[in-house]
N, C-alpha and C positions, 0 to 999 in steps of 0.2 A: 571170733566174735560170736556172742552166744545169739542163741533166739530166742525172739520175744513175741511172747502174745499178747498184743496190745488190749484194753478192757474195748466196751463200748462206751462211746460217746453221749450216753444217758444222762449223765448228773450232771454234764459241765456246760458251760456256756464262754463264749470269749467274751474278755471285759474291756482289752483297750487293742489298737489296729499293734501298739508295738509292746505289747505285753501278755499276759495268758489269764484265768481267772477261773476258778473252780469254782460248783457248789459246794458248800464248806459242811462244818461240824454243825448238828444242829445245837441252838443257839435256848438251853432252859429256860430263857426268858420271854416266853412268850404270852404278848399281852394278854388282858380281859379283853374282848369283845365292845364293853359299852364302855370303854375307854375311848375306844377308837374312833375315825371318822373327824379328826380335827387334825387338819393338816398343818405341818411344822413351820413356824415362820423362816421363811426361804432365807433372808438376810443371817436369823441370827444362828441356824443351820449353815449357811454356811461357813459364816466365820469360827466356826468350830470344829467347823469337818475338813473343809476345802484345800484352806492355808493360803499362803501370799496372792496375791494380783501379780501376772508373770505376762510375757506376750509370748506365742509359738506359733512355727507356721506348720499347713495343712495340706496334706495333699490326698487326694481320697479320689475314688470310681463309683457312679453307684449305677447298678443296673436294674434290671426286670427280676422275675421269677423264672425266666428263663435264662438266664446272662447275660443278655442283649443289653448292650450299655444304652443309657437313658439321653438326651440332649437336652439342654434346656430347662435344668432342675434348678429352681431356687435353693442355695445354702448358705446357711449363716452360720458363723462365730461370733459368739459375742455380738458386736454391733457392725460387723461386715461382712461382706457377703459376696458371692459369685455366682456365676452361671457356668452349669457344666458344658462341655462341649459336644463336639460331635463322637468321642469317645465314651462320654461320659465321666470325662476327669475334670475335675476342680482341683481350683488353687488358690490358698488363702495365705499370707503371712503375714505374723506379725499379728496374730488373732488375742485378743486380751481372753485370758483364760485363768485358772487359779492352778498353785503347784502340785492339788491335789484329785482336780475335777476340770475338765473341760468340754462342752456341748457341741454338737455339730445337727442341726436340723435340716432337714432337704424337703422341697415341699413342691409341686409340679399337679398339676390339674389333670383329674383321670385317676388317679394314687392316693394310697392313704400319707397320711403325714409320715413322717420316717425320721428317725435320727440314730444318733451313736454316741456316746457319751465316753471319754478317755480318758487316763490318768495323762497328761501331756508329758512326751520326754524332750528332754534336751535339741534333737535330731529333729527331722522333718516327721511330722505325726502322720500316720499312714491310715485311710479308713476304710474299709469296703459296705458301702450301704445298698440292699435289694427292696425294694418298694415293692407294696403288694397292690395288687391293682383294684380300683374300685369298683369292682363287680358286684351288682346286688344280686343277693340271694334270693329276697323275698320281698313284693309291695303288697305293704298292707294299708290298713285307713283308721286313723285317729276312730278312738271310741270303740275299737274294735279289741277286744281283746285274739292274742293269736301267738302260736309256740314256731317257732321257723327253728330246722333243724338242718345242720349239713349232711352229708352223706356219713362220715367216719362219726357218726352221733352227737356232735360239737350241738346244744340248744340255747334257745333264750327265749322265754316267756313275758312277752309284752301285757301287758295290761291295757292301754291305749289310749294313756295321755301324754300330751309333748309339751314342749315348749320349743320356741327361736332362742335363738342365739343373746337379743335382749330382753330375754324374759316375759315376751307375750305367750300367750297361750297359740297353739297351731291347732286348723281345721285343714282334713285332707289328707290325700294318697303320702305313703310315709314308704320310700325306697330302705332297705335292714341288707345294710355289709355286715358280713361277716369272715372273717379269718380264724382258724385254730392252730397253732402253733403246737408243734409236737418237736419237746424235748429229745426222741431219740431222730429228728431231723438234722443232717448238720448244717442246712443252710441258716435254722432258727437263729444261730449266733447273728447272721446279718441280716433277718428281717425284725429282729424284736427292736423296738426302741430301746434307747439311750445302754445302759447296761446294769448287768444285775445286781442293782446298787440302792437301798431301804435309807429310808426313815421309818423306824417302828412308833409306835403309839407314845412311847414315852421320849422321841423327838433323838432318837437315838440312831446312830449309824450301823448299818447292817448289809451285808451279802445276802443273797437267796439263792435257795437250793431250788430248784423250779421243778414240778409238776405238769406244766402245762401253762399258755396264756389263752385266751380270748379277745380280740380285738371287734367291737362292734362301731361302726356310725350309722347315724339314722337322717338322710336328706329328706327334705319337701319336695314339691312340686316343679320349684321353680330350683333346687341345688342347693335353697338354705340348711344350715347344720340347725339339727334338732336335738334334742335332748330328752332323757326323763321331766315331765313334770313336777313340781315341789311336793310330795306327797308320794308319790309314786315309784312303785319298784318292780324292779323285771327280776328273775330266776335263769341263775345261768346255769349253765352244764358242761363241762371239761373232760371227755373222755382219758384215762391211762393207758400208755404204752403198756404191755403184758410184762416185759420188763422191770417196771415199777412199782404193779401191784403190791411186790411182797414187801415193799419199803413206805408205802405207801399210809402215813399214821392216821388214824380216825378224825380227826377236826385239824383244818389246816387253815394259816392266815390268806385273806383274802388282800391284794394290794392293789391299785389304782396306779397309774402310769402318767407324772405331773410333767405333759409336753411343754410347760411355760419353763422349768426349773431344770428337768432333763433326769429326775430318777422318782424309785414308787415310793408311794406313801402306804403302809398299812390302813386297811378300810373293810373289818367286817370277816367273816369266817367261811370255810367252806367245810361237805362233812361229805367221807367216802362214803359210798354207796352203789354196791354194785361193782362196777367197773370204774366208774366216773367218780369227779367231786361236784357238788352240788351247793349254791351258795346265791343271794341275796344282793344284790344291788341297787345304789339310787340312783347311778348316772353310769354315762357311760366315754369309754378309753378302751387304752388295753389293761385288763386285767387279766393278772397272774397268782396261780395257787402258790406259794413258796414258803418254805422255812427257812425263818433267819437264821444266820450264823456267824460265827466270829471267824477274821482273818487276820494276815498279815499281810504287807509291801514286801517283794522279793523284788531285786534287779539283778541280770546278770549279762556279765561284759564278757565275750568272747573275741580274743585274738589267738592267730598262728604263733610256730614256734621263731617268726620273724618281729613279731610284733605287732603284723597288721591286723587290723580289724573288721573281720568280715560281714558284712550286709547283705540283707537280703539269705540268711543263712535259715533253714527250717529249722525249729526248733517242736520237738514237742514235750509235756510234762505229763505224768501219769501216775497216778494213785489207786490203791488199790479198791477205797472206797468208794472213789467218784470220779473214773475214767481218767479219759483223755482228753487234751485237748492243743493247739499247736499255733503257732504264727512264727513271720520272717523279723528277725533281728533287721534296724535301721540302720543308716549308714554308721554311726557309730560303732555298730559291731554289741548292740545293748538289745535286750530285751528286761522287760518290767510288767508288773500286775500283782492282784491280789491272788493268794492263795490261803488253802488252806491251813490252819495252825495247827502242831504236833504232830504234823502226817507226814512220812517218809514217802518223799517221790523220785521217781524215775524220768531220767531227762537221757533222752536221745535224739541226736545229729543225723540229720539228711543232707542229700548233696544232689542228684541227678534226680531224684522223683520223690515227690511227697508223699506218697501212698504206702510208706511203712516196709519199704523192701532193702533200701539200699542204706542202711545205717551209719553215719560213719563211726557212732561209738553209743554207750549208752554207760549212764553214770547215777550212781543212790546219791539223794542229796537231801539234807534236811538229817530228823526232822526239825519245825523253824517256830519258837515261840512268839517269834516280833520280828522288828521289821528288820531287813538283811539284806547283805551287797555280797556276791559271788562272780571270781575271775578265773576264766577258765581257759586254760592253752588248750587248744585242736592241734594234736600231735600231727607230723607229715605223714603222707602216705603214699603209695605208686597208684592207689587207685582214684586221687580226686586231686585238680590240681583249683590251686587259690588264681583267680583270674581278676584283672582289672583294666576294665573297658576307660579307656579317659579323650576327650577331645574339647573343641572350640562348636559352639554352637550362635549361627549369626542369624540376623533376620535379611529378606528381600534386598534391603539396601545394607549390608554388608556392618552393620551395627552388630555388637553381642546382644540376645537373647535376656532381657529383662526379666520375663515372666515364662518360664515352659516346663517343658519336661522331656525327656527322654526313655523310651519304649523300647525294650529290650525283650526278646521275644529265643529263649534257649530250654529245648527240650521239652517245648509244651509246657513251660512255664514264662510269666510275662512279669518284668521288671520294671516298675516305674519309677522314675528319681528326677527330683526337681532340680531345673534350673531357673536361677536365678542371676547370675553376673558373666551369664556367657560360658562359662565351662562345664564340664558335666564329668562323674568319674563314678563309677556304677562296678560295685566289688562281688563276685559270685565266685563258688566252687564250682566246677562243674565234674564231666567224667573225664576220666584220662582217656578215652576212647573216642569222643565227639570234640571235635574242636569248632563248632562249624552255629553260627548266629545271627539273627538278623536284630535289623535296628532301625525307628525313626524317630525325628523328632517334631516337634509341636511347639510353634509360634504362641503362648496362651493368647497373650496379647491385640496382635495382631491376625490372629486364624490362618496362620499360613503352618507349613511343616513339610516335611522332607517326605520323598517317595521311603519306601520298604530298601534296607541298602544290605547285603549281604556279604560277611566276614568268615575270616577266620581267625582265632586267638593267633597271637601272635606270644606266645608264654614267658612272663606271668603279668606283662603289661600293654596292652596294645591301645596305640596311639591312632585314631581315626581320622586327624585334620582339623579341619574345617567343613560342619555340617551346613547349609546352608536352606534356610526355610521359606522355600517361594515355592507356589505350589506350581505359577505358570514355567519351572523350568525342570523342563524332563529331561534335560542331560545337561552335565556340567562336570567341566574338570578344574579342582580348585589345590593352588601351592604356592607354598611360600619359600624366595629363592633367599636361602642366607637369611635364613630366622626376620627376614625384613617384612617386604609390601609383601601383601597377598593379594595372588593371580583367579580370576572369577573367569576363566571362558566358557561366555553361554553361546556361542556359534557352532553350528554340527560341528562336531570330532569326523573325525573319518579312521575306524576301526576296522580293522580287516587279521582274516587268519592267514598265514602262509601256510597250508597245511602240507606241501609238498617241497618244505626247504631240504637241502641236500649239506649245508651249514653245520649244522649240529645233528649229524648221526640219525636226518630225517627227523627231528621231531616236533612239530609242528612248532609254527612261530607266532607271534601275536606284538603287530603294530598298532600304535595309539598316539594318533597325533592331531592339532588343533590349531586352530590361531585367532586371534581376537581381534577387533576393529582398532583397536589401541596399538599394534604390532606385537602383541605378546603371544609366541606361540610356546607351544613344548611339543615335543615327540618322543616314545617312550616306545623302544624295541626289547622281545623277549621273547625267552624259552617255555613254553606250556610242558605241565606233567602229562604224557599221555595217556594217563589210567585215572578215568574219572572218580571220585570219591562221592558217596550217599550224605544228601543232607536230612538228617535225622527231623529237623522241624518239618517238613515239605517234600521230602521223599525224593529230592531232584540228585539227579547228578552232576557235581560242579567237578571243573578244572585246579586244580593247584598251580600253583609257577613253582618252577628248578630252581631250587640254591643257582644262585650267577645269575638271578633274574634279565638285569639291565648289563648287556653287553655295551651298549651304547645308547647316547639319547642327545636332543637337541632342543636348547631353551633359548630361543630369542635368536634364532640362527646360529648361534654358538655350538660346538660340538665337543661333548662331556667324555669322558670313561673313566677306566681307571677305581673303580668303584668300591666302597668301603661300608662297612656297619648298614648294611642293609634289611630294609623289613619291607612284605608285602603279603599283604591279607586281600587276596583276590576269589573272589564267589563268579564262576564265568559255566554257564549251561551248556556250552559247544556248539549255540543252534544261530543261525542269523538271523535276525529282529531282536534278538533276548539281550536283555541288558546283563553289563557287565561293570562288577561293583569290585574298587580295589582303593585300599591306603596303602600308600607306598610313603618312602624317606630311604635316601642314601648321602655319603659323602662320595662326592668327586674332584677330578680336576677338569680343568679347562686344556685347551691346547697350547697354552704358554706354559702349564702346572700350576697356575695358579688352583687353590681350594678351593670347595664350593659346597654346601648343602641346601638342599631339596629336602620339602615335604609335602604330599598334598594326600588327595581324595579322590574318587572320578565314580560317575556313574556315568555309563556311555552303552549305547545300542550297537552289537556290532550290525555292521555294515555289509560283509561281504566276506 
C-alpha cells in the first residue's frame, strides 16, 4: 500500500453529517456589488433548487467547544422538534425535508443559534452540531461609536446605533459577541451554520470556497437581540490563515447567513488588505468571505466482497486543489455530498483509527462533470475484520424500545445508531488484533438506558440478547428458553470464582447463578482463560472463557449438558465488586435428551 500525504484541510468544509463537500472551482460569475443585497425569495428558490417534499429521520449530538455534550437543546426539523438529552443526542423521524436540502437548527439559552443544513439520505441522517458560546467580548453604549477586536485580529466597527428586534430604536449598554471562524480549524465544519451552500445575487445556487466567517450579536440590557439601525453600517475584518494568502484574490463576495431558510445569501464585497479582508455591512449574522462555485451530487455505496454493507466506515476525499476532507458512511453502507467538478480525487478507507495512518485502500476517482452514483467492493483482508453487533433492546417494563439509540464505544471511536422498533444492528470494521467493545443503550423516550456492558466480538456477527433500559437495575441476567418467553432476573445473582478447582487442570472456574420471585432460576458453570487480555478502550484487563464454556448449567431446576453451537462474549476484570458483563447462547439437552436452546445476557457483580 503506497503512502500518502494527505493536503491540509484549508479549503474544504463538510456539507452533509452523511456526505462530504469541497470548496469548489471558482465560479466567473461573480456578481456586481449593487446588484446585491436582495434576498431570493425562499419559496420560489426552493422549488428550483431543493426538489420533492420527502420525510427522513434524524439523529445528531451537539456539543460545546469543548466536546462536552449539551442537554437540553432545542432542535427542529421542519415543523418538529426535540430536546437533546443528557448525552446530547437527539432524535427526530420522519422530519419533512426536501430531496435536495434539509435544515436542522439547535437553539439553547447561553449559545449562539447553531444549525446544520444536509442533503438528506435515504438512512438515518447523522449530524454533529458545536455551539459557540455566548460570551461577550465587548460592552459598549448606543451613540457611541467603538471598534471591539479579538485577540487573532478578527474586528467590527460600530458606529452606535441599534435597533430591537421590532424595529424601535434602542437607548443603552449594548453587550458585542463575537466569533471568528478559521478555515484552517477542523472543528469550523461543525460550528459554522447550515452548510456552504449560496444563493448569489442573481438568485442562483452556489458552493463557497471560504476564507473565513464572522459571526456577531449585539444584546441589550435586559438580553434583547439588537441590530444595526436602518441607515447604519459597521466595518468588519476577517483575518487570513498564512496559508491562504497566496490564493487569496483582491475583492471577494461578502455573504449573509439566512437562519430562517438555513443557507447564505450574497450581500456586498470585501477587499484584501494586508493580511485580512475588510468589508461593509448593514446587519448583522454570520458572515462569510467566500467564492462561489460550481459542483456536482456524488453518492457512493460501499459493500464487502460478501455483499454486506458497511456503516459507520471512514471515508475520506481529497483533491489536490482543495484538500481534504472525511465522514462515516450510514447504515446503508452510502455516503453522498457535493463536490467539486472536473477534479480528480483521491478516496481512501479507514478502519481502526481516523487520523490517516491505518488505510485500508486508496483509489483515483473522477474526474466528475455532473451528478454521479459510484459502487465500490472493499476487498478482504487478514488485517481488518467486517463486524456486526445485533440485539433486542426493551424498556423498564419489558416492551421494545420505540424511540433510542445505541452507543457503541470501540477503539476511541463512538458509534451511534437509532432505534426504533426494538432491534438494533450496528456494522463496523474493526482490527484483526482488538476484539474487545463496550456498549449502552438509551431509552429516548422514557430517559432510562442501560449501564456501560462490555464484549467481545464474537466474529463476523455477535448477538447481545436482550438490552434492558432501567436505570434502577444494576444487575440483571436476562434469556430466552427455546426462542419463547424471556427471563428478567432482577434478584442478587450470587457470582463467585472457584479459583482453586482441581477439575479442569486448576483453572479457575466461574459460577453464575439466580432465581427470581416467579421460580425462574438459571445457573451457568465454567472455565475462565487464565491469561488476562488488555482492553484497548479503558486499558483494563479482562478474562476470556475456554472453548467448552458451559460444562453444565441448570434452568428451572432442570439439569442441562451436552452442549452445541456455542457463543460467549464475556468482559470479566478478575476483582470482586467488579462487574461482569457476558452474552451467551447454546443448544442443549435436557436429562431425558430432550433439545433445548438458550439465549441471554447478564451483567452481574461478582460476589466472592
Amino acid at each position: 500500500m503506497k503512502s500518502i500525504q494527505l493536503l491540509p484541510k484549508f479549503f474544504v468544509t463538510l456539507l452533509i453529517c452523511t456526505g462530504i463537500t469541497f470548496s469548489c472551482d471558482n465560479d466567473d460569475n461573480i456578481s456586481n456589488p449593487q446588484e446585491q443585497n436582495q434576498d431570493p425569495d425562499p419559496t420560489a428558490f426552493a422549488e428550483n433548487y431543493f426538489g420533492n417534499s420527502i420525510f427522513r429521520n434524524f439523529l445528531g449530538k451537539v456539543v460545546d467547544t469543548n466536546d462536552n455534550p449539551i442537554e437540553n437543546v432545542l432542535v427542529k426539523v421542519g415543523n418538529l422538534t426535540a430536546m437533546t438529552d443528557s448525552n446530547g443526542v437527539f432524535i427526530i423521524e420522519n422530519a419533512p425535508v426536501n430531496e435536495g436540502f434539509g435544515y436542522v437548527t439547535a437553539e439553547k439559552a447561553g449559545f449562539i443559534h447553531a444549525s446544520r443544513a444536509v442533503v438528506p439520505s435515504e438512512g438515518t441522517n447523522k449530524v454533529r452540531i458545536m455551539m459557540l458560546p455566548e460570551t461577550i467580548a465587548v460592552t459598549t453604549t448606543s451613540g457611541t461609536q467603538e471598534t471591539i477586536s479579538l485577540p487573532n485580529g478578527s474586528k467590527v466597527a460600530l458606529e452606535g446605533d441599534y435597533i430591537k428586534s421590532d424595529g424601535s430604536s434602542y437607548s443603552g449598554s449594548v453587550n458585542v459577541i463575537m466569533h471568528h471562524l478559521d478555515p484552517a480549524d477542523d472543528n469550523m465544519q461543525y460550528q459554522m451554520p447550515g452548510m456552504l451552500y449560496a444563493a448569489n445575487a442573481q438568485k442562483e445556487e452556489r458552493m463557497l470556497q471560504t476564507f473565513g466567517m464572522l459571526a456577531v450579536e449585539l444584546k441589550g440590557d435586559s438580553g434583547e437581540n439588537l441590530n444595526l439601525a436602518e441607515g447604519s453600517t459597521a466595518e468588519i475584518t476577517m483575518p487570513l490563515d498564512a496559508s491562504l494568502i497566496g490564493i487569496a484574490p483582491s475583492t471577494i463576495p461578502l455573504w449573509h447567513f439566512d437562519e430562517v431558510n438555513g443557507y447564505w445569501i450574497e450581500d456586498g464585497q470585501a477587499t484584501f488588505t494586508g493580511n485580512t479582508y475588510v468589508g461593509t455591512v448593514s446587519h448583522f449574522s454570520f458572515w462569510v468571505c467566500g467564492v462561489p462555485v460550481n459542483h456536482s451530487n456524488l453518492c457512493i455505496n460501499f459493500s464487502d466482497e460478501d455483499g454486506n454493507a458497511p456503516s459507520n466506515l471512514w471515508v475520506t476525499l481529497s483533491s489536490i486543489n482543495y484538500g481534504t476532507i472525511g465522514n462515516y458512511t450510514n447504515e446503508n453502507g452510502e455516503i453522498c455530498g457535493k463536490i467539486p467538478v472536473n477534479e480528480t480525487l483521491e478516496l481512501n478507507l479507514y478502519y481502526c483509527d481516523i487520523n490517516g495512518t491505518s488505510p485500508i485502500g486508496t483509489q483515483a476517482i473522477g474526474p466528475f462533470s455532473g451528478d454521479s452514483n459510484l459502487n465500490i467492493t472493499i476487498p478482504n483482508s487478514t488485517e481488518f475484520i467486517s463486524e456486526t453487533v445485533t440485539g433486542d433492546f426493551k424498556t423498564c417494563n419489558g416492551n421494545f424500545v420505540s424511540l433510542g439509540y445505541v452507543s457503541l464505544d470501540y477503539a476511541y471511536q463512538n458509534y451511534i445508531d437509532l432505534v426504533s422498533d426494538g432491534n438494533f444492528e450496528i456494522t463496523i470494521l474493526r482490527c484483526a488484533t482488538n476484539d474487545s467493545f463496550r456498549i449502552k443503550g438509551h431509552d429516548f423516550n422514557n430517559l432510562q438506558s442501560t449501564d456501560f456492558l462490555y464484549y467481545t466480538f464474537n466474529t463476523s456477527t455477535t448477538y447481545l440478547g436482550v438490552l434492558n433500559s432501567c436505570n434502577s437495575i444494576n444487575q440483571f441476567i436476562q434469556f430466552t428458553f427455546d426462542d419463547s418467553e424471556n427471563f428478567l432476573i432482577l434478584s442478587d445473582p450470587d457470582v463467585f470464582l472457584n479459583a482453586s478447582s482441581q477439575s479442569y487442570d486448576y483453572q479457575p472456574t466461574l459460577t453464575i447463578g439466580a432465581g427470581n420471585s416467579d421460580g425462574t432460576t438459571i445457573s451457568l458453570f465454567g472455565i475462565l482463560n487464565p491469561e488476562p487480555y488488555i482492553d484497548s478502550y479503558n486499558y483494563s484487563s479482562y478474562y476470556s472463557v475456554e472453548p467448552g464454556f458451559y460444562t453444565h448449567s441448570y434452568i428451572n431446576s432442570q439439569y442441562y449438558s451436552n452442549f452445541e453451537n456455542q457463543y460467549y462474549h464475556l468482559n470479566y476484570t478478575g476483582e470482586v465488586g467488579e462487574y461482569i458483563d457476558m452474552s451467551f447462547g447454546f443448544d442443549c439437552t435436557d436429562n431425558q435428551g430432550n433439545p433445548h436452546n438458550v439465549k441471554g445476557t447478564l451483567h452481574v457483580l461478582r460476589d466472592y
